[in-house]
BADO-269123 format. One record per residue: residue in one letter; x, y, z of N, C-alpha, C, O in turn. Coordinates in steps of 0.1 Angstrom, whole numbers, plus 5000, padded with zeros to 4 digits. Last residue first. Layout:
REM residues N
AXYZXYZXYZXYZ...
This chain:
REM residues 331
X303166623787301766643778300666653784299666673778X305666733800304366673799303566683797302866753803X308866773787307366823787305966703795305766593790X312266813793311466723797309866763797309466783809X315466883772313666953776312666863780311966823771X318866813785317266743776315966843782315766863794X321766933777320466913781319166903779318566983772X323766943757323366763766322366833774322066743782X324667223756324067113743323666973749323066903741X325267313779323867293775323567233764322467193761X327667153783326667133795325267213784324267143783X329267233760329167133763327967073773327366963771X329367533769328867473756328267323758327067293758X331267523793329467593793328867523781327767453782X333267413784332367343789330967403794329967343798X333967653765333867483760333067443767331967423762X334467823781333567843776333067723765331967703759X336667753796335767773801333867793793332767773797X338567753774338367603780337067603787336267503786X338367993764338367873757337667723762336867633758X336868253782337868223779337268083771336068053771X333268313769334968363781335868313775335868323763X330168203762331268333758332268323774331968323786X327468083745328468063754329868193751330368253740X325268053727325368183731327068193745327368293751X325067853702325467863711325867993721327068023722X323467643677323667763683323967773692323267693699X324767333662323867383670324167573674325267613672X325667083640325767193644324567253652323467223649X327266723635325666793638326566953641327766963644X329266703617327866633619326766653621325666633616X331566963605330766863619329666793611329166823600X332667053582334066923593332866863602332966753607X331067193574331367103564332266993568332566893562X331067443589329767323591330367193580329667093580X332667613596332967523597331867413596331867303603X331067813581332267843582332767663585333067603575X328167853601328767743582329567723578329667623571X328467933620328667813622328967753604329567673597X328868243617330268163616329768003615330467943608X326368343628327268403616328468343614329268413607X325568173652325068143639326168223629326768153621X328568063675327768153664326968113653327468033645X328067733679328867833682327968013679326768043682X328967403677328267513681328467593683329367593692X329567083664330067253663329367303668328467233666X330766743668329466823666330666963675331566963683X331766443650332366583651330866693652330166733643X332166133654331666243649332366393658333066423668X333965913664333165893656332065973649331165923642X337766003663336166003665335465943658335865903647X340866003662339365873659338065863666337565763673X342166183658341566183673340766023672340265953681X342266333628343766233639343266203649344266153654X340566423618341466363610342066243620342266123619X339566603639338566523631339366393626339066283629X341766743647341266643657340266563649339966453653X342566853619343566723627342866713637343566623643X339867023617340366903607341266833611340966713609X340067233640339067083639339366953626339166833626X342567343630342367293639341167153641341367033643X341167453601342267353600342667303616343167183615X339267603610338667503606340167373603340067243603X340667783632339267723633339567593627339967493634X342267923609342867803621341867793629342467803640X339868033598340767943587341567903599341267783600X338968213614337668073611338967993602338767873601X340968423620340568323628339868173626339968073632X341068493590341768493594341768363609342268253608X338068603593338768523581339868443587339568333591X338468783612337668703612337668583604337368473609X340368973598340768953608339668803614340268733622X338669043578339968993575340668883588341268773588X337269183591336569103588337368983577336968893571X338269393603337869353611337269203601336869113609X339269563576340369513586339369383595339869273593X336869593567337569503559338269413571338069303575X335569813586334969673583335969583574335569463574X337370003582337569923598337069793594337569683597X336970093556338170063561338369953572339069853573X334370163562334270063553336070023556336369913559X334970383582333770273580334070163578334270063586X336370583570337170523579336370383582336970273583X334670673552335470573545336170503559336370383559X331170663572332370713558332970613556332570493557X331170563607330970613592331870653585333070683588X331470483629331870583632331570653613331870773610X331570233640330070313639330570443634329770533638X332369903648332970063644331470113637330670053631X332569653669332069743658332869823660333769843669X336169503679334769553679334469613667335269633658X338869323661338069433665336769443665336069423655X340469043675339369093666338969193670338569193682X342768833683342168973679341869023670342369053660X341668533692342168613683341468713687340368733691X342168193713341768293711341868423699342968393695X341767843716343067993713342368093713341268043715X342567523721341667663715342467793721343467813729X341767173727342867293719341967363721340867333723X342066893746341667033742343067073737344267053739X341166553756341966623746341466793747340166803748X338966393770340466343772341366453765342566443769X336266453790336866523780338766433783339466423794X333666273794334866283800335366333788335166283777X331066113790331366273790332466333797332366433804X332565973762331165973767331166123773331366223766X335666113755335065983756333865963767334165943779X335866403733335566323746335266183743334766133732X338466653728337666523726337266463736337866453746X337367023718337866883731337666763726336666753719X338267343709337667203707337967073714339167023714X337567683703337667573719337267423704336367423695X338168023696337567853693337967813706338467863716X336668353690337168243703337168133694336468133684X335568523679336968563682337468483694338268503703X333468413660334268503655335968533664337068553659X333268073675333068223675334168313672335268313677X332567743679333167843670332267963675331067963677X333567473700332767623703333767683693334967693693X332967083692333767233693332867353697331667343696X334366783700332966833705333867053701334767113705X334066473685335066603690334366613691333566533688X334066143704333666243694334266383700334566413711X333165793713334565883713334066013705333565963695X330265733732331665693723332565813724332765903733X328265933741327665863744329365833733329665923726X326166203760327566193755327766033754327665983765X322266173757323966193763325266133752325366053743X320366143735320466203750321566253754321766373756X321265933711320166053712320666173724321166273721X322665753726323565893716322265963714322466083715X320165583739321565703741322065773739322265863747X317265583726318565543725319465673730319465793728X314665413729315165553739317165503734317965423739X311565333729312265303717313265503720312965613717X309865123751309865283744311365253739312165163743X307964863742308664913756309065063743308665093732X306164713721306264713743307164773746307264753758X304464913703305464873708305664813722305264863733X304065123679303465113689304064963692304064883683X305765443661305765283663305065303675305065413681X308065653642306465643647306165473648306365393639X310665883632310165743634308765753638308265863638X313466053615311766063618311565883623312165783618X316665963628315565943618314266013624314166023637X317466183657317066053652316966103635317166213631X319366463669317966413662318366293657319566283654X320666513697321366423686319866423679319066373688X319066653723320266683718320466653700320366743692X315866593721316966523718317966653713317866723703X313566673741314066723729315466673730316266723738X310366473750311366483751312566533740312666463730X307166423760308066463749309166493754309066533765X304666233772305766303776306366323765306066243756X302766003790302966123778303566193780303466253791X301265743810302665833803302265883786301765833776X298365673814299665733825300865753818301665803826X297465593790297465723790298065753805298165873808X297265323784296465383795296465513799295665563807X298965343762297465303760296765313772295565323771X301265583763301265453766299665413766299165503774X303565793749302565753754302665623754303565543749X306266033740305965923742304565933747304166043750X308466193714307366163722306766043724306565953715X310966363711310366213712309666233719309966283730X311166653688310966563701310666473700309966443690X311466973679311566863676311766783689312466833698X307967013692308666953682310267013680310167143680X306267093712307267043713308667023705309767013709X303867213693305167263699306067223706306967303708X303266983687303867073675304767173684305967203683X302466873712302966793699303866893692305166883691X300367043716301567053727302466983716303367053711X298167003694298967113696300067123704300767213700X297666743706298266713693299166863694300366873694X295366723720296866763727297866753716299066763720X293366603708293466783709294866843714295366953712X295066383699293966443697294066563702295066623699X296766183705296766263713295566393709295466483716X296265993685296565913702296066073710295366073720X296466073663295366033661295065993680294065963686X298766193658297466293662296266193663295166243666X300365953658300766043672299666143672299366193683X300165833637299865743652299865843663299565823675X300466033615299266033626298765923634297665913639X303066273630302466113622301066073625300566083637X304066583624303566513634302566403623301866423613X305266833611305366653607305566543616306366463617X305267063612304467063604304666853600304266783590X306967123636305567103639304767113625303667153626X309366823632308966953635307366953635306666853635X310066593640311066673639310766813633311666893630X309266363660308566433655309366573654309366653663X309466033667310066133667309366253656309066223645X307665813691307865853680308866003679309066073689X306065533704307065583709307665653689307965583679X303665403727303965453715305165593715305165693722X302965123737303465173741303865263725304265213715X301864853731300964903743301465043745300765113753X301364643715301564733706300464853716299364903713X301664393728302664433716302864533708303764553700X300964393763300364463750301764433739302964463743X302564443784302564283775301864303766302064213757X304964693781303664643782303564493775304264443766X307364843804306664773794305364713794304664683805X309565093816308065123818307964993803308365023793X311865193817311265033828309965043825309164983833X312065403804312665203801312165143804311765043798X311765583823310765563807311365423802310665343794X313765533837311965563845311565513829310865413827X315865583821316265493828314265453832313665353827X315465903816315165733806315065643813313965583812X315765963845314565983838314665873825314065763824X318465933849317565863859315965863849315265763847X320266083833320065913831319165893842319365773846X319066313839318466273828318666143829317766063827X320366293866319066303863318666313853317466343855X323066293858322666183861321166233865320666123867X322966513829324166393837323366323841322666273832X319866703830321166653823321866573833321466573844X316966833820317366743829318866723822318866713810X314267073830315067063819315766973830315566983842X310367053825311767073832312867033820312766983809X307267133827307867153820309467173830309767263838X303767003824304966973834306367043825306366993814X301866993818301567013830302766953833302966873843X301567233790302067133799301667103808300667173811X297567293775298967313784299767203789299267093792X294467343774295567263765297167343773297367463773X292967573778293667423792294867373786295967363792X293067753760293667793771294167663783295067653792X291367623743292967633736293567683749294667643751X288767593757289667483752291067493747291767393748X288367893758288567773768289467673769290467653776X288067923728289168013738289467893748290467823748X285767773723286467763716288267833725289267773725X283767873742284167763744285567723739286467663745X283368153739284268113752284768003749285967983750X282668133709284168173706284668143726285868113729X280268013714280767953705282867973709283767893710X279368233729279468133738280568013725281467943729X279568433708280268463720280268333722281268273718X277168313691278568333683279168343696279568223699X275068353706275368213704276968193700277668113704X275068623708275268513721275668423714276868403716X274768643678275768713687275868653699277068633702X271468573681273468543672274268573680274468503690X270468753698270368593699271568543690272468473695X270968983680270968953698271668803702272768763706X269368923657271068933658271568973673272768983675X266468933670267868793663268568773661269168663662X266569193678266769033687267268943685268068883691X266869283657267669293669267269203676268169123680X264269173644265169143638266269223650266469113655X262569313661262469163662263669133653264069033657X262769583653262769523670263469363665264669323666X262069553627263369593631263669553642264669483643X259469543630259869433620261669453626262269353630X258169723647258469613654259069493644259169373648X258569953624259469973637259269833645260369813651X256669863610258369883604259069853615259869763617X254669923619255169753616256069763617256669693624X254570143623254870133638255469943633256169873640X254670393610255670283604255570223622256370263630X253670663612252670553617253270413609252570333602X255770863637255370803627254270673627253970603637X257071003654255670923662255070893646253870883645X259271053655258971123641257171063644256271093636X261070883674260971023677259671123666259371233669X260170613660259570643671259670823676258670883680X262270643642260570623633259770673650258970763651X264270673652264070743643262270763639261470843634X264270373667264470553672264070683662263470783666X265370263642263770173652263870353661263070433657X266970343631265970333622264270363635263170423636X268770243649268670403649267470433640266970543640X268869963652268270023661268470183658268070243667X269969883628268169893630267669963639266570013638X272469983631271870063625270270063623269470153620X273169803652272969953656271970023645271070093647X272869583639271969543648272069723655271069763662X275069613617273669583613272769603625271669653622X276869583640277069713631275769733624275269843625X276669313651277169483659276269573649275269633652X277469203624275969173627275869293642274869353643X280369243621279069343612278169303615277269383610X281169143643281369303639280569323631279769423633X280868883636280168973648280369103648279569173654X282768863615281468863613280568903624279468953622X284868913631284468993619283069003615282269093612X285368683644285268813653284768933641284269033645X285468483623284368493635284568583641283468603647X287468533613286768563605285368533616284268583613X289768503634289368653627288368633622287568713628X290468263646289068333648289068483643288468563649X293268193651292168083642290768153638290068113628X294868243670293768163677293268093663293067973663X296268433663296668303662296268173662296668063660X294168643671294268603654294868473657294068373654X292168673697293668693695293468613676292568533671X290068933696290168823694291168733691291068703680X289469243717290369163707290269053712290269023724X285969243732287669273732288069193718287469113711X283569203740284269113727285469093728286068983727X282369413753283269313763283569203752283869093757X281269593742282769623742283669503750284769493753X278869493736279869473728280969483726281769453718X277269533762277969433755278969393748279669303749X276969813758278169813772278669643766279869613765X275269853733276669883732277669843742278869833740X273369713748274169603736275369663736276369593738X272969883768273069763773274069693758275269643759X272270113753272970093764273370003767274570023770X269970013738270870013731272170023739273069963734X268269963761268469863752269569883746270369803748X267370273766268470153772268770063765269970073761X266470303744267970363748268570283758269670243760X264370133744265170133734266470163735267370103730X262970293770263370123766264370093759265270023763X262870533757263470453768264470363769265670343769X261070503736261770543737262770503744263570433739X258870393752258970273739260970363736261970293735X257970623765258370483773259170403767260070343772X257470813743258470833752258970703763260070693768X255670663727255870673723257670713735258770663733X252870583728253870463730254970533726255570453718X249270623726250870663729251670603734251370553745X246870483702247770473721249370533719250270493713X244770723694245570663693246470603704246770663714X240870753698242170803702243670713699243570603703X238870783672239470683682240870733686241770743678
């Protein structure tokens, strides 16, 4: 009885087939890691890797017209199943991608002087006769979001953390969500409430307080009442640039220069001590260089980073204008 030849068609087929999974599988591309999904892009690598090697088995027995023909449709059918995986896994990882890709602001601005007081001023007026219609929390970083706040914003909980640190707000109809990054950090808080819980000295220049710019070869310090400056000092010093030039001349230039830095942060910090001392503030906020702000961090209250740079007075009030401006998100 003649045998049925199946043997160059069944070939084919196969090669294409395999044509096809391999053109598939390069459309996986990288899986981004931050996403969460290494160990799902890994495990489709090896069911890839299992599903080539049946198929070289399933080729192998067919070029050799061998009579393993079970063998060869036990293998078929098992590519299929890891076929059928592998979709399911893909559509698993679109959906999953999808979802982290909408998740977004849909509003991101920055607001100061009288258009930030216009915007609280909007989040004020906003109450509920609900007693517990409006939720209003601080969230001072992304590992210490409350869970009145993951449990309201659920998947958007992610914009949450990155907002952080911020007040965030909603409201039980879900027409307001919004975060907001406070200049002045609060206490941590979390409350549901009629009206939003928006205090001033959070936002703007708000009593009497010094305000300073420390940098290795600049100070500036002003007093202000709200955001009217009544008082300045600041000076400047010579300080030498790097030196690169090695050896001993090296270590020589770095003393001098770093003497010379000493030198500046000590009438730095004895300057901010008689306006701290003598001005009758009610706080004292620094910003300036990170490599210097510790230098004086023991006279301020609050410290911040500050990339501002010129002359004293000018470079005060650049400081001054971006530490009071507020990051307005919508969730």
């Amino acid at each position: 009885m003649a045998r049925r030849a199946d043997g160059p068609e069944s070939g084919v087929r196969l090669r294409r087939r395999r044509t096809f999974y391999v053109a598939a599988g390069r459309e996986f591309g990288m899986i981004d890691r931050l996403l969460g999904r290494a160990e799902l892009k890994e495990r489709i690598e090896e069911l890839e890797e299992e599903k080539r090697h049946l198929e070289r088995r399933a080729e192998a027995e067919e070029e050799r017209r061998s009579d393993a023909v079970a063998d060869r449709q036990r293998a078929e059918e098992r590519v299929n199943e890891l076929e059928h995986r592998i979709e399911s896994l893909e559509e698993r990882l679109e959906r999953a991608e999808g979802t982290e890709a909408s998740v977004e602001f849909r509003r991101v601005s920055d607001r100061s002087g009288s258009r930030l007081a216009d915007v609280l001023d909007r989040f004020r007026s906003v109450e509920s006769d609900d007693p517990e219609g409006l939720l209003a929390a601080y969230v001072p970083d992304a590992d210490s979001v409350p869970a009145t706040v993951s449990d309201w914003f659920g998947d958007r909980t992610e914009l949450v953390r990155r907002a952080a640190p911020a007040v965030v707000l909603a409201d039980d109809t879900g027409a307001v969500s919004a975060a907001l990054t406070p200049p002045i950090e609060p206490e941590p808080f979390d409350r549901w409430g009629d009206e939003f819980r928006l205090d001033d000295a959070w936002f703007r220049p708000t009593g009497r307080f010094a305000f300073a710019l420390v940098r290795s070869d600049v100070f500036a310090v002003g007093t202000y009442e709200g955001d009217e400056r009544v008082a300045f000092e600041g000076f400047t010093s010579d300080v030498k640039e790097a030196h690169s030039k090695g050896g001993f001349s090296q270590g020589r230039f770095e003393r001098r220069r770093e003497g010379q830095i000493d030198d500046h942060l000590k009438k730095a910090n004895e300057t901010l001590a008689g306006v701290a001392d003598g001005d009758d503030v009610d706080r004292v906020i620094a910003v300036g260089e990170r490599s210097v702000l510790g230098r004086v961090r023991d006279r301020a209250d609050v410290t911040d980073v500050s990339d501002a740079t010129g002359k004293p007075e000018a470079a005060l009030d650049d400081a001054f204008r971006d530490f009071w401006r507020v990051r307005v998100r919508a969730i």
